[in-house]
C-alpha positions in Angstrom: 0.0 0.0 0.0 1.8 3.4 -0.8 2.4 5.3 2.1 3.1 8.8 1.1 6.4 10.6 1.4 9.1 9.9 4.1 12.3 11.6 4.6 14.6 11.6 7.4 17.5 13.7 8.2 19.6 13.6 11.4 22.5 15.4 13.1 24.9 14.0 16.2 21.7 12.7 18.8 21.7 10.8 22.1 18.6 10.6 23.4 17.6 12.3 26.8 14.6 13.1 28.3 14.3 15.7 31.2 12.1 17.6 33.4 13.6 21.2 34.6 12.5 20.9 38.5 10.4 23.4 40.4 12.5 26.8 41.0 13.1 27.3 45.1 12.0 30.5 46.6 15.1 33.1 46.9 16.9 35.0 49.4 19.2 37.9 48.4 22.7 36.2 48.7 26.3 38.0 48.5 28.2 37.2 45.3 31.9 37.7 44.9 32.8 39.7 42.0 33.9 36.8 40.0 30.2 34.9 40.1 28.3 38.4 40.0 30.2 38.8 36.4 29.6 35.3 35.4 26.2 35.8 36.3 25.8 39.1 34.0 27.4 38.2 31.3 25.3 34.5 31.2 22.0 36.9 31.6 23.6 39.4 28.9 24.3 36.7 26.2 20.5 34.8 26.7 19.1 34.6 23.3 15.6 35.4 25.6 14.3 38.8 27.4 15.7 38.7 31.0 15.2 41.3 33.8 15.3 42.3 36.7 13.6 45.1 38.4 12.6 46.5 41.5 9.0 46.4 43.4 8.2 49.7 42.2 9.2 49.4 38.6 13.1 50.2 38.3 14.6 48.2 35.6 18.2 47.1 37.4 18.8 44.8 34.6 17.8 44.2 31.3 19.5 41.8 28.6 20.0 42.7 24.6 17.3 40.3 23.5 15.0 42.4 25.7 15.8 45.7 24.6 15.3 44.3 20.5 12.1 42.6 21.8 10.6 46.0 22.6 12.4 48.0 20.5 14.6 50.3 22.6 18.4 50.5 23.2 19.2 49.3 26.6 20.3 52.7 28.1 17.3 53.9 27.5 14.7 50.7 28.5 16.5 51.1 31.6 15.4 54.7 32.2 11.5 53.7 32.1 9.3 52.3 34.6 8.6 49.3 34.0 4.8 49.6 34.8 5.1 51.9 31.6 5.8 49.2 29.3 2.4 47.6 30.0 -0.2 47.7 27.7 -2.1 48.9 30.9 -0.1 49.7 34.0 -2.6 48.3 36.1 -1.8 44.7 34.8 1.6 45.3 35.6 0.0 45.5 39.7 -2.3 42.9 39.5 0.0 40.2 38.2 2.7 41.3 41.1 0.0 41.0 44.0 0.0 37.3 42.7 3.4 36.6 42.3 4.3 38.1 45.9 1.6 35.1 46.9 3.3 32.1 45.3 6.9 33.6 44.7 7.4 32.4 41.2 4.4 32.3 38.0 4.0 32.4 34.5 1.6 34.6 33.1 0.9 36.3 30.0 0.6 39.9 29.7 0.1 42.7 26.7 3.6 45.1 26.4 4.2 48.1 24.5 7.3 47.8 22.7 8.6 51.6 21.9 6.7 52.1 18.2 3.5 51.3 20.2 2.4 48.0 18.7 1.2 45.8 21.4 2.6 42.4 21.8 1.8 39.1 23.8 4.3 37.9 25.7 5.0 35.0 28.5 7.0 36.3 31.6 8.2 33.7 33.9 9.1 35.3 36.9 9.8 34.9 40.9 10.4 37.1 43.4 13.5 37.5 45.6 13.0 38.1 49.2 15.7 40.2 51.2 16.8 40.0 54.7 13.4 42.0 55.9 11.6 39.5 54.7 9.9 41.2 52.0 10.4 41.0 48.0 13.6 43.1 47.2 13.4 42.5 43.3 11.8 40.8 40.5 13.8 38.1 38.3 12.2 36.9 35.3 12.6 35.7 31.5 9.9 37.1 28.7 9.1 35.6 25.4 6.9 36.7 22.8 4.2 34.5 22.0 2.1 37.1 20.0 2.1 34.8 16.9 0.6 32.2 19.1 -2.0 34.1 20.0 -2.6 35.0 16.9 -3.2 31.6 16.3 -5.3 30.2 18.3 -7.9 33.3 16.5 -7.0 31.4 13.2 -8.1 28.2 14.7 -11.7 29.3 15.4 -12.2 30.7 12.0 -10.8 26.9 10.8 -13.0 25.5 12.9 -15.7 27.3 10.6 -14.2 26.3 7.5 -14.9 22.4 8.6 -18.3 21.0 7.7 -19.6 19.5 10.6 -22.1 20.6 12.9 -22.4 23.2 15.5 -22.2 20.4 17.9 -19.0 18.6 16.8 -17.5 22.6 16.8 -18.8 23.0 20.0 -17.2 20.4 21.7 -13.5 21.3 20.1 -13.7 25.0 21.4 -14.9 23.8 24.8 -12.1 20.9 25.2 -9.4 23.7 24.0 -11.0 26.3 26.4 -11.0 23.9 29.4 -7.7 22.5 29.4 -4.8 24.3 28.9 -3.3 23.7 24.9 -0.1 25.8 25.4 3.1 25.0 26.6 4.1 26.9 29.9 7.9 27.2 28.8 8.1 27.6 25.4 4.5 29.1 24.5 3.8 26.6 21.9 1.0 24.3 21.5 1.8 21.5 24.4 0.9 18.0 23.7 -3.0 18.3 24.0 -3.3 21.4 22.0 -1.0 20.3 18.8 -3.0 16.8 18.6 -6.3 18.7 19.0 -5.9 21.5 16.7 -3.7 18.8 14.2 -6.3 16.6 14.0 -8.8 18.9 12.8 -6.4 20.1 10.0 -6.1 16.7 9.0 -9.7 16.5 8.6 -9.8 19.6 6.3 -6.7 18.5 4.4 -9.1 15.4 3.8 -11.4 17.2 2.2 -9.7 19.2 0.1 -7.4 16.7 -1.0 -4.1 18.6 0.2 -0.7 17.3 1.6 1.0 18.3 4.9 4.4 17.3 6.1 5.0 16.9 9.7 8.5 17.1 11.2 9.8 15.6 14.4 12.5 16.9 15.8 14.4 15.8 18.9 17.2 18.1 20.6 20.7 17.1 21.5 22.7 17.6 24.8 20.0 19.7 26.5 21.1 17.1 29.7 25.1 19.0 28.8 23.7 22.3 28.7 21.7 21.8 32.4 24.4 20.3 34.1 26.7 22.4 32.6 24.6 25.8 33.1 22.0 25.3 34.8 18.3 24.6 34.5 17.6 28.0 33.8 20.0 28.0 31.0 18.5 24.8 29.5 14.9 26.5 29.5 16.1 29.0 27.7 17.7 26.9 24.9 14.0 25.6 24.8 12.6 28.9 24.7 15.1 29.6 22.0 14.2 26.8 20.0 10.5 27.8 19.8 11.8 31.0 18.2 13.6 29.8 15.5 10.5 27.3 14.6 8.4 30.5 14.5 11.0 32.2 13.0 11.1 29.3 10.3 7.3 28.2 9.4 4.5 30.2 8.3 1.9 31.3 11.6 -0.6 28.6 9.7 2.0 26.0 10.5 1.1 24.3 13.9 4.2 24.2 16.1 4.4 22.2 19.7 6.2 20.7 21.9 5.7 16.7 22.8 7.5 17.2 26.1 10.9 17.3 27.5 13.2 17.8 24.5 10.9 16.7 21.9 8.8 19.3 19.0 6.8 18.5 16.1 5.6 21.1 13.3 2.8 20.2 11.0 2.9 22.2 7.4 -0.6 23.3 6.3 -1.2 23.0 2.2 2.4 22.3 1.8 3.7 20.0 -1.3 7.4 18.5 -1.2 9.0 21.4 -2.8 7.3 24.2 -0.2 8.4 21.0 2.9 12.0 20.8 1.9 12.7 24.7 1.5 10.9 25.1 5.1 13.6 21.8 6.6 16.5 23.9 4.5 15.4 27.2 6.3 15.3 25.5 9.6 18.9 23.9 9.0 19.6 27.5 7.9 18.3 29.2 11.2 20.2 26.5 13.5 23.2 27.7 11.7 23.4 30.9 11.9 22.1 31.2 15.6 25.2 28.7 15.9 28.1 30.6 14.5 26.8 34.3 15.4 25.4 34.4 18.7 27.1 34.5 21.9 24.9 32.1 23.8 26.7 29.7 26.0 25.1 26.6 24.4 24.4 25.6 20.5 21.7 23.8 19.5 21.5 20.4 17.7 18.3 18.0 16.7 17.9 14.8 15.3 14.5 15.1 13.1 12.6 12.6 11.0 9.5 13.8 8.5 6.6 12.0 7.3 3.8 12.7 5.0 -0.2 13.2 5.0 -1.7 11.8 1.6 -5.2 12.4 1.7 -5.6 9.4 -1.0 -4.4 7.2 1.8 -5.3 9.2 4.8 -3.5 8.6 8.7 -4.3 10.0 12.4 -1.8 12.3 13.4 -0.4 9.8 16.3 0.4 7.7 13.4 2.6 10.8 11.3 4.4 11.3 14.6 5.1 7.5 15.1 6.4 6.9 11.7 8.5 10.1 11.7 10.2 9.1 15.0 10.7 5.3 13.9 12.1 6.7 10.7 14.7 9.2 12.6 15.8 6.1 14.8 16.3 3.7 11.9 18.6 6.3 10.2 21.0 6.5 13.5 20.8 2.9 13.6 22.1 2.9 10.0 24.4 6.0 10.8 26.4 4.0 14.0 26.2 0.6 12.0 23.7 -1.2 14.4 
């Protein structure tokens, strides 16, 4: 029975599968000069927004990649409040009255950048308690997840295009509005969401008698980069990896992450040519963040691709499992096993 397409490609993998672990509450603690400049110059070269800043909105630090996100230079980000950079400074008040409750949260908030659009972004933040006992500063990462918003709006109009009842419809916008569909870390769909909102795409694909292409891609060394770094450092090689595959496919694209150090990507009306440019971009991306950026880790995945033929139609479990057997039967082939 033909199958469809299949392609594989892989880079250097071993297989590991972690958990970053709950982040303790935090005391202010002395630093000797030599860790406070490690510390600054590991926050300075993050490929992600990182801050810190104070209870009543002074920006004490703020990396590069924050500045570009919002769109000013860093001497001058640091001279704003940073209740100002709200899309509304009373969200700025509200979401600190809850994080002074649990001590670390991740929320998502509307920012100003400085040419006043308005952008979504996901702050993971805790607060740091000094020797009164009270918060003495704010630590957190932001990343921008407006293009995920902006998808899950393009979902429900979809949802339209699929001919089925009101009923059917109904029940896939209340099981995406009762669980959560997004990653925490990385703002893409998590598992739930990509196989939910995947699956109806397959259904319209169906109908219209289109292809998609869905890549599997598994990253390498993120266990290095913790032990090496830290956990913090290894979320943000995460987070950074969800930038470049938003960087790389088209917002119609559906991008998540399986878990641990495992994504897919599932290409909407794609034929091979329009799938293997997108895989060349991607290879392209990894590159480039690779040999120009100052991050203290690179980035590496094994990834395996399979096809949806809708003359010989397949769930999406069953793209994902052939992609992933197909990766692992290339390494076998690669190491001679």
């Amino acid at each position: 029975m033909k199958t469809g397409f299949n392609m594989t490609k892989t880079i250097q993998k071993k297989r590991i599968r972690i958990s970053s672990p709950p982040v303790p509450p935090e005391t202010v603690k002395k630093k000797n000069p030599d860790q406070e400049k490690r510390h600054l110059e590991l926050i300075q070269n993050l490929p992600v927004g990182a801050y810190r800043t104070t209870p009543d909105g002074v920006i004490i630090e703020a990396n590069p990649a924050l500045a570009k996100m919002l769109g000013y230079r860093i001497g001058v980000l640091k001279k704003i409040n940073a209740r100002k950079l709200y899309a509304r400074e009373a969200d700025r008040d509200k979401r600190l009255k809850q994080l002074n409750k649990l001590s670390k949260m991740v929320a998502d908030c509307r920012l100003r950048r400085r040419d006043g659009k308005i952008i979504w972004i996901r702050d993971y933040s805790r607060g740091v308690v000094g020797p009164d006992g009270k918060i003495a500063f704010y630590d957190g990462i932001l990343v921008d997840i407006t293009r995920e918003k902006n998808g899950e709006e393009k979902l429900k109009k979809v949802l339209v295009k699929l001919k089925v009842s009101d009923l059917e419809r109904q029940k896939v916008i209340k099981e995406l509005q009762t669980h959560s569909i997004t990653d925490d870390l990385t703002g893409l769909f998590n598992r739930r969401g990509f196989f939910t909102i995947a699956t109806e795409y397959l259904k319209l694909a169906s109908r219209n008698k289109t292809k998609m292409f869905l890549l599997f891609l598994d990253m390498d060394l993120l266990k290095n980069i913790n032990d090496t770094f830290g956990h913090h450092v290894g979320d943000a090689a995460l987070i950074k990896i969800a930038e470049i595959l938003r960087q790389t496919f088209r917002d119609s694209d559906i991008k998540g992450r399986m878990g641990g150090d495992e994504f897919t990507v599932l290409t909407i009306d794609s034929n091979l040519a329009g799938a293997e440019m997108a895989f060349g971009r991607l290879e392209k991306n990894i590159a480039e963040f690779n040999s120009a950026n100052d991050a203290p880790f690179k980035l590496a995945f094994s990834t395996g691709v399979s096809c949806f033929d809708p003359e010989y139609p397949s769930s999406i479990e069953d793209l994902i499992v052939r992609a992933d057997k197909l990766m692992y039967e290339k390494k076998r082939q690669r190491h001679g096993l």
